[in-house]
Backbone as CSV, one residue per row, in Angstrom:
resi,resn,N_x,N_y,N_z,CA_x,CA_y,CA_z,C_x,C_y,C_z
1,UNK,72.066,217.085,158.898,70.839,216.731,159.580,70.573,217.792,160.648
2,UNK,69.394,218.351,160.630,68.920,219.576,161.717,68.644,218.709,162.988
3,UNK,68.805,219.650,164.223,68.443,219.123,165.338,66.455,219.109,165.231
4,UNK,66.119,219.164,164.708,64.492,219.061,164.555,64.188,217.344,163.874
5,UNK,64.999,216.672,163.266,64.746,215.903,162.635,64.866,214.755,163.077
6,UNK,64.423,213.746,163.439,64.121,212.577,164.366,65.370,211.725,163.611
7,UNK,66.268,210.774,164.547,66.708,209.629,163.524,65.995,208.627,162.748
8,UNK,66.379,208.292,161.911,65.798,206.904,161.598,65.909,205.713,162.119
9,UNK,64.549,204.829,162.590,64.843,203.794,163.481,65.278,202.498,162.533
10,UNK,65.840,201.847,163.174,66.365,200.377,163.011,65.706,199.894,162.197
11,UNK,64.373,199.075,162.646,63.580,198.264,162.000,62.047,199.416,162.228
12,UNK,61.364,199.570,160.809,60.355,200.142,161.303,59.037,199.788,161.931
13,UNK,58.387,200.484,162.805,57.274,200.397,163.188,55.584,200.929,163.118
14,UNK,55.064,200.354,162.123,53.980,200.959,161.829,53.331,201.552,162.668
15,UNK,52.347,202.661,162.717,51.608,203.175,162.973,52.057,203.656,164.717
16,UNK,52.939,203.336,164.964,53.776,203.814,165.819,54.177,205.053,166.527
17,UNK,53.424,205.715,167.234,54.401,207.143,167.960,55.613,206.673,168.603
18,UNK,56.833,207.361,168.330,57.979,206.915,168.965,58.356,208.202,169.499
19,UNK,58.723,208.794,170.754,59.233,210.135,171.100,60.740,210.096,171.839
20,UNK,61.512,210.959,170.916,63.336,210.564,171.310,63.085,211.364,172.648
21,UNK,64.223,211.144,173.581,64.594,212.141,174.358,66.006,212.525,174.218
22,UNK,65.948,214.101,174.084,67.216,214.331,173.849,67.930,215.075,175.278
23,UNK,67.093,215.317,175.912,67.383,216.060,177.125,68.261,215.410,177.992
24,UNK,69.496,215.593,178.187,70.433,215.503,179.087,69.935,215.419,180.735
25,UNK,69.832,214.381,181.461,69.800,213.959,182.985,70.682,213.591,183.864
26,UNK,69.951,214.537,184.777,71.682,214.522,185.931,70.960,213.211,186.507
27,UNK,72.019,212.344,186.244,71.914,210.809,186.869,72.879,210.883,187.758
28,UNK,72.635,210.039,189.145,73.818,210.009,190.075,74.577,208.993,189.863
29,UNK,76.045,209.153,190.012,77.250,208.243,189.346,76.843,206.590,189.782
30,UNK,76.970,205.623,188.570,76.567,204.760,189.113,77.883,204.025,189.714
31,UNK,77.276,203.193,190.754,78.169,202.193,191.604,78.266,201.695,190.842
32,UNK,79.762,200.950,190.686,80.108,199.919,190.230,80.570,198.747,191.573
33,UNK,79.702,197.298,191.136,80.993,196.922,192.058,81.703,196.084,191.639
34,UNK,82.425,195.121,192.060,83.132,194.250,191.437,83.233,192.950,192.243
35,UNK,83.022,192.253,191.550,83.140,190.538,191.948,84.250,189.797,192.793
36,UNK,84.228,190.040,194.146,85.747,189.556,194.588,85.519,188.192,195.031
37,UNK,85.806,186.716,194.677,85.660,185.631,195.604,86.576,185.896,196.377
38,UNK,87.936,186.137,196.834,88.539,186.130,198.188,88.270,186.991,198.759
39,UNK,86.792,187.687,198.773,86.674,188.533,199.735,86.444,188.144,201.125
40,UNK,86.510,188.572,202.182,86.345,187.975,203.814,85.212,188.627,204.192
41,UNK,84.463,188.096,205.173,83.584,188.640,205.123,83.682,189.825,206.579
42,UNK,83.756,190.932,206.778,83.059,191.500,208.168,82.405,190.856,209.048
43,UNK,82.665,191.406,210.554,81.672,191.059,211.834,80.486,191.872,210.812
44,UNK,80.379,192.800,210.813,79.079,192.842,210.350,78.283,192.261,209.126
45,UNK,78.789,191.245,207.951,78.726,190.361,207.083,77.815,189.331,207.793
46,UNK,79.053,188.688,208.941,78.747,187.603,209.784,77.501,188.349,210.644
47,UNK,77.465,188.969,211.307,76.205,189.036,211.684,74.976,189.547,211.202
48,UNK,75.005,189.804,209.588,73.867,189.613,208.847,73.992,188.131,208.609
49,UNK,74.526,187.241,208.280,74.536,185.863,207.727,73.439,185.398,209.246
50,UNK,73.649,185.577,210.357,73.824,185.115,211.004,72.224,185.270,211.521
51,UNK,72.025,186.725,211.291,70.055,187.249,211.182,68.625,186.216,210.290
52,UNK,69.670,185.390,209.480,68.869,184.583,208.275,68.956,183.463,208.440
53,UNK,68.934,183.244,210.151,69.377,181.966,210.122,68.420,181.596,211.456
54,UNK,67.467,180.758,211.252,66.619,179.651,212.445,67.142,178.663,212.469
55,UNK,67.780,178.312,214.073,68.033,177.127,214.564,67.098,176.303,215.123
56,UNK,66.959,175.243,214.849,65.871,174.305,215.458,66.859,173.290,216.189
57,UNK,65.975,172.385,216.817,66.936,171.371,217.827,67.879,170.459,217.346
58,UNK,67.840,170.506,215.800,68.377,169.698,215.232,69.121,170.494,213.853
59,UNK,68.832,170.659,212.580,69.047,171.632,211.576,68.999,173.111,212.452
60,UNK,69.921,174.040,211.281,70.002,175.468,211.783,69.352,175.700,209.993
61,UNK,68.680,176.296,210.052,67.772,176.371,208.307,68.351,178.094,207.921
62,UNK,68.706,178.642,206.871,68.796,179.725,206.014,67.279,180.038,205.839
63,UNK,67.222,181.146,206.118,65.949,181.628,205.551,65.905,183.020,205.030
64,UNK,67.039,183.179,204.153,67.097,184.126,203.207,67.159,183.726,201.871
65,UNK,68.153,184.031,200.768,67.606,184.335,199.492,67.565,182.716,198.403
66,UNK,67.212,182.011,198.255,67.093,180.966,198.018,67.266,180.761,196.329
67,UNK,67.997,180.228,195.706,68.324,179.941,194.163,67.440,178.415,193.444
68,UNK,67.267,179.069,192.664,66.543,178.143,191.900,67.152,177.436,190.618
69,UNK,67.326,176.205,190.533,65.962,175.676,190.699,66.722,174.357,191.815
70,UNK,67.562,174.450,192.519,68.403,173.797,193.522,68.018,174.248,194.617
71,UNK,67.323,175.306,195.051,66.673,174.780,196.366,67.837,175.415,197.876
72,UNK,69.029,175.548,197.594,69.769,175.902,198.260,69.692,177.576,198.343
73,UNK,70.731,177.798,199.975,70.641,179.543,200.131,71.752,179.777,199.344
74,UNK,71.595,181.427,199.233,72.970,182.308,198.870,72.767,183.219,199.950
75,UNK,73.958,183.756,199.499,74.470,184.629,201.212,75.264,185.707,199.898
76,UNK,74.401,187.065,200.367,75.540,188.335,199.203,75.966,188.577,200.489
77,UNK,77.376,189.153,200.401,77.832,190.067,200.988,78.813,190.824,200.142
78,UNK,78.579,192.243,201.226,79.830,193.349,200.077,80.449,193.817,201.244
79,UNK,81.446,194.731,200.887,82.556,195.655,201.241,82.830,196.889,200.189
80,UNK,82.832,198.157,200.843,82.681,199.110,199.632,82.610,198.954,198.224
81,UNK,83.334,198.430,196.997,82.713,198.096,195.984,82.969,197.050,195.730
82,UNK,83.115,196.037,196.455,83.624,194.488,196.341,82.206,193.883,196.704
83,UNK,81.949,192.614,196.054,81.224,191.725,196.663,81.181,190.597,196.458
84,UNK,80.365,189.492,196.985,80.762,187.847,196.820,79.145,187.527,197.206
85,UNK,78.741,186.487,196.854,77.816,185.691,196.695,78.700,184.023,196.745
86,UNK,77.652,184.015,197.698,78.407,182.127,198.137,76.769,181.552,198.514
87,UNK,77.000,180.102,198.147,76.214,179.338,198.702,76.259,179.828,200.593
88,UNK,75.079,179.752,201.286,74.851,179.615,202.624,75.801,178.697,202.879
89,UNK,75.583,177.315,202.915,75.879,176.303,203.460,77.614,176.148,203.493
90,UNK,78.130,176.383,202.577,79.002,177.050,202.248,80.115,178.417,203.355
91,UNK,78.899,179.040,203.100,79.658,180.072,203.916,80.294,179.835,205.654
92,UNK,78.853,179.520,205.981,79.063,178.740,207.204,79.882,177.856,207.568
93,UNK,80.245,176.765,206.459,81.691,175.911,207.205,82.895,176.963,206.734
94,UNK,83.155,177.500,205.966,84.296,178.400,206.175,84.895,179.427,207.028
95,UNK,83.277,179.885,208.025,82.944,180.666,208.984,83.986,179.531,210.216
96,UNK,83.745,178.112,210.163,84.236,177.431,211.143,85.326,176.781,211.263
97,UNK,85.671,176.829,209.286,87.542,175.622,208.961,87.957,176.853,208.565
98,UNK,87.654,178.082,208.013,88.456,179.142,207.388,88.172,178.979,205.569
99,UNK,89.037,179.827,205.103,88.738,179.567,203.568,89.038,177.961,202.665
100,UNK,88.033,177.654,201.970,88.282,176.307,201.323,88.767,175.960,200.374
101,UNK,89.392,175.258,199.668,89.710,175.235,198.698,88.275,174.992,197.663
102,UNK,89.019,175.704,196.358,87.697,175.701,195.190,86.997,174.378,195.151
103,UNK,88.037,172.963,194.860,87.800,171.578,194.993,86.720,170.738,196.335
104,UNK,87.178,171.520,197.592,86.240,170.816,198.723,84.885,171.124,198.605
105,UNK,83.708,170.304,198.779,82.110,169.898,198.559,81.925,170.287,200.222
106,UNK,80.771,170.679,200.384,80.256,170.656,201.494,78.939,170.333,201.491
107,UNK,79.382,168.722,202.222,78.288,167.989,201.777,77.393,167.923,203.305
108,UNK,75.996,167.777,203.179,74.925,167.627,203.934,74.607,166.055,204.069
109,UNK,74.978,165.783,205.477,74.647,164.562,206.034,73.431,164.477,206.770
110,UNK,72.594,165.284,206.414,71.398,165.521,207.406,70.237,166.069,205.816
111,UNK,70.712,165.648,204.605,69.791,166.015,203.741,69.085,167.289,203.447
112,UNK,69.268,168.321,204.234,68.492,169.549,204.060,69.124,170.641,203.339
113,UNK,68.604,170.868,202.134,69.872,172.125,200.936,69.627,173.311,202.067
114,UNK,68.892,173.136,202.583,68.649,174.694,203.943,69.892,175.091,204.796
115,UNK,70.179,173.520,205.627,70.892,173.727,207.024,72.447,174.112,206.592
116,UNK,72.363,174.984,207.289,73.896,175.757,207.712,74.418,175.542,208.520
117,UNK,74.114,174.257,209.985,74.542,173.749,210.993,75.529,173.028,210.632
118,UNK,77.414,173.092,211.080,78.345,172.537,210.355,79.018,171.679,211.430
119,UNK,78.656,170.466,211.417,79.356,169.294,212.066,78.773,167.709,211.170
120,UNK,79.393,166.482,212.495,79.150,165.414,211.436,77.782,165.146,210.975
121,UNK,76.937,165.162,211.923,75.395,164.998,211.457,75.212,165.874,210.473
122,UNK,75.609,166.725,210.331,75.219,168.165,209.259,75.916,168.223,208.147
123,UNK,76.653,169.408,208.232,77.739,169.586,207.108,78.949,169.427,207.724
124,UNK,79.741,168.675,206.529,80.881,168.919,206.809,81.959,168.251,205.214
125,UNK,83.188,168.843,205.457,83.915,169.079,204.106,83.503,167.501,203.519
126,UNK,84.221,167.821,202.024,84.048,166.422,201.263,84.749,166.990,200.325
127,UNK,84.459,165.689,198.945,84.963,165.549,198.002,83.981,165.745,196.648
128,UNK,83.461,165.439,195.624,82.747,165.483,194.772,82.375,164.403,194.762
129,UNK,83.069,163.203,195.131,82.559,162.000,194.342,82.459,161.346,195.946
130,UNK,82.603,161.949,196.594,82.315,161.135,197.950,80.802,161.916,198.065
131,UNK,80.954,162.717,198.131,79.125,163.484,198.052,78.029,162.736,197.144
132,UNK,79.069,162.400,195.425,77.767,161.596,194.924,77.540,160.152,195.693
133,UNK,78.657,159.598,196.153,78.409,158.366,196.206,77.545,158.065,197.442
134,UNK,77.669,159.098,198.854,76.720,159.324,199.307,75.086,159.474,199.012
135,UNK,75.360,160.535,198.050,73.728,160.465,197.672,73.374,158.994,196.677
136,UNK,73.825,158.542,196.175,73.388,157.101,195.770,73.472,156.161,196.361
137,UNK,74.119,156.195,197.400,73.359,155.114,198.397,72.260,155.463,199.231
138,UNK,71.931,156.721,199.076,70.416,157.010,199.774,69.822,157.416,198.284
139,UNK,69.888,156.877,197.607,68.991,156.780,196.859,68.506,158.540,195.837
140,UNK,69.194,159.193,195.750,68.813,160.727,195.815,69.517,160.789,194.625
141,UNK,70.191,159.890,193.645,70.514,159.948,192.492,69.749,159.048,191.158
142,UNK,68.187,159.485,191.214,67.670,158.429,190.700,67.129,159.127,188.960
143,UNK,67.694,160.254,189.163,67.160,161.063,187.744,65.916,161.802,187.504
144,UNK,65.992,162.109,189.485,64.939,163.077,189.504,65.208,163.795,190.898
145,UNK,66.813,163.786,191.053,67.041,164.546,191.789,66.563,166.502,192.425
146,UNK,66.096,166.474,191.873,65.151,167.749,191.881,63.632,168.134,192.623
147,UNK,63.544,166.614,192.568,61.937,166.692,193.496,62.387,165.942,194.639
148,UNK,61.288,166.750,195.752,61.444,165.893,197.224,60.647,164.750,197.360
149,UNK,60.310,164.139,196.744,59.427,162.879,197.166,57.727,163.183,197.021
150,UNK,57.711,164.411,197.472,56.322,164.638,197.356,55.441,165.670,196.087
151,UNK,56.090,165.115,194.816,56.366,166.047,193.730,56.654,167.477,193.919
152,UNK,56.717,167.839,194.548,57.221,169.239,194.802,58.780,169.588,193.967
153,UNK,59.507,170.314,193.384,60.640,170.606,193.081,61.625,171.204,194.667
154,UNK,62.631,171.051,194.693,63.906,171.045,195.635,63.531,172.688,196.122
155,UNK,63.718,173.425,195.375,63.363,175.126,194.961,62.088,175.055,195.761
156,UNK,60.733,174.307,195.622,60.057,174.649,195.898,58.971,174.575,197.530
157,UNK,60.326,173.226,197.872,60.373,172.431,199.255,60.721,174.181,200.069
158,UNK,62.193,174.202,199.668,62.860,175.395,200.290,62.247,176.398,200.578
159,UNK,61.734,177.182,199.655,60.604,178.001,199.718,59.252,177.961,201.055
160,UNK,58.755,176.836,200.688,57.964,176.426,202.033,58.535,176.209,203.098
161,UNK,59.449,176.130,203.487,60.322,176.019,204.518,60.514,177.047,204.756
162,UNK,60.739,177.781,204.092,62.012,179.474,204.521,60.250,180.430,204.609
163,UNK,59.359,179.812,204.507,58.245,181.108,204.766,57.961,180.516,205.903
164,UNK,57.632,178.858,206.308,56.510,178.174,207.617,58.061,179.200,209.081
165,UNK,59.505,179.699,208.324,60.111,179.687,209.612,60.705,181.100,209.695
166,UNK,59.668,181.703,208.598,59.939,183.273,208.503,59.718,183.615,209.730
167,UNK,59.208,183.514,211.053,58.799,184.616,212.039,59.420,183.763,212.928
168,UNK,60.334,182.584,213.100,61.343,181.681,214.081,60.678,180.419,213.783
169,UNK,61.512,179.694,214.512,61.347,178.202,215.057,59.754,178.232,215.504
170,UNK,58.877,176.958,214.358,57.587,176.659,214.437,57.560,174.855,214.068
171,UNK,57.694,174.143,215.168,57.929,173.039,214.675,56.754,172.403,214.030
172,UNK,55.557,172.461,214.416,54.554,171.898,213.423,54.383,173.171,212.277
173,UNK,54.493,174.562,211.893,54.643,174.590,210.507,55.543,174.402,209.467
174,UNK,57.052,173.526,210.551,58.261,173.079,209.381,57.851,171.821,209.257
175,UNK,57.151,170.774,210.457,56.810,169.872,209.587,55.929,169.799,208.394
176,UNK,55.088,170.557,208.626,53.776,171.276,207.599,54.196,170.889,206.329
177,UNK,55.507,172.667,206.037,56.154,172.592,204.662,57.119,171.894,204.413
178,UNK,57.429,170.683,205.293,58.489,169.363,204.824,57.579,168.537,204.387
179,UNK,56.184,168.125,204.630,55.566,167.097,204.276,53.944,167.317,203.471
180,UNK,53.925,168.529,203.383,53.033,168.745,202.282,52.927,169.133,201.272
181,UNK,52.577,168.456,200.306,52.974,168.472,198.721,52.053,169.401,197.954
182,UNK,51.638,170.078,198.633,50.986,171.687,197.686,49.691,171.226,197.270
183,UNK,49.072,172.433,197.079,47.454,172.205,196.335,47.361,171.810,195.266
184,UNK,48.511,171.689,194.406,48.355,170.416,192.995,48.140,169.418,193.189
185,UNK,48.373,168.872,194.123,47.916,167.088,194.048,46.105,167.409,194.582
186,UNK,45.801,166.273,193.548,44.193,166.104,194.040,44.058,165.186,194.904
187,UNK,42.682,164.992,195.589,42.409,164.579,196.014,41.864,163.033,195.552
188,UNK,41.678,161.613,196.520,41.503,160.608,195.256,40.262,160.692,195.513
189,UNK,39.006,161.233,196.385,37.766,161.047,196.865,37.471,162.054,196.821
């Protein structure tokens, strides 16, 4: 086969221009990194965690990168080619008991997948089945755990939250995006 002669593709494509590149590119080496959960985090880790975070008089809210369709933060952090991704809420009580075991829940007694504030009103350690049984006695295991009450999805509560407190503590625009259920609902008049 001459270097003039195109390969033959896979599956063909009619009427198709296809143009190879054969030209060799200086690409810069890529990073690799690698997945460490026992990684620790840096003062400087902790005080990015710590930048994404509005305290109000009551909840301390995450207002960084938010996962869907649960509604809760993540927190990346790295170290030269190491890195970890943890739940927020998460990170924060380990910031205050140390590392947890895989098994302990850190459950929210104050209802908000946001707050990173870690005591009894707030968070604090648990179990799996002490967390559900909690949420079924408030009622939050009804098979639509996913929406806040005001059809909104969990993901999508959060969201309104983490923008009304993008620029700090705004207590009437967190009540705003805690209690308004978006421009989908109509109006009945």
């Amino acid at each position: 086969m001459s270097d003039d002669v195109e390969p033959a593709l896979d599956i063909g494509f009619p009427d198709l221009d296809v143009e190879f590149v054969t030209e060799e590119s200086e690409e810069r080496p890529r990073r690799v990194r690698v997945v460490d959960n026992s990684l620790r985090p840096s003062k400087t880790n902790i005080a990015a965690f710590w930048s994404k975070v509005v305290k109000s008089p009551t909840c301390w809210y995450w207002v960084g990168a938010i996962s869907a369709p649960d509604g809760y933060g993540r927190f990346n952090f790295q170290r030269e080619n190491r890195q970890r991704t943890m739940l927020a809420h998460r990170f924060s009580v380990e910031l205050v008991h140390g590392p947890l075991a895989p098994d302990v829940v850190c459950e929210h007694k104050c209802n908000e997948p946001l707050c990173v504030r870690v005591g009894p009103g707030h968070l604090v350690e648990s179990t799996h089945s002490e967390n559900v049984r909690y949420a079924i006695a408030l009622g939050r295991l009804s098979g639509h755990s996913l929406l806040d009450g005001q059809g909104r999805s969990r993901y999508e509560r959060s969201l309104a939250i983490r923008e009304a407190l993008c620029n700090g503590y705004d207590e009437d625009a967190l009540f705003h995006a805690k209690t308004n259920p978006g421009n989908w609902q109509g109006t009945l008049f």
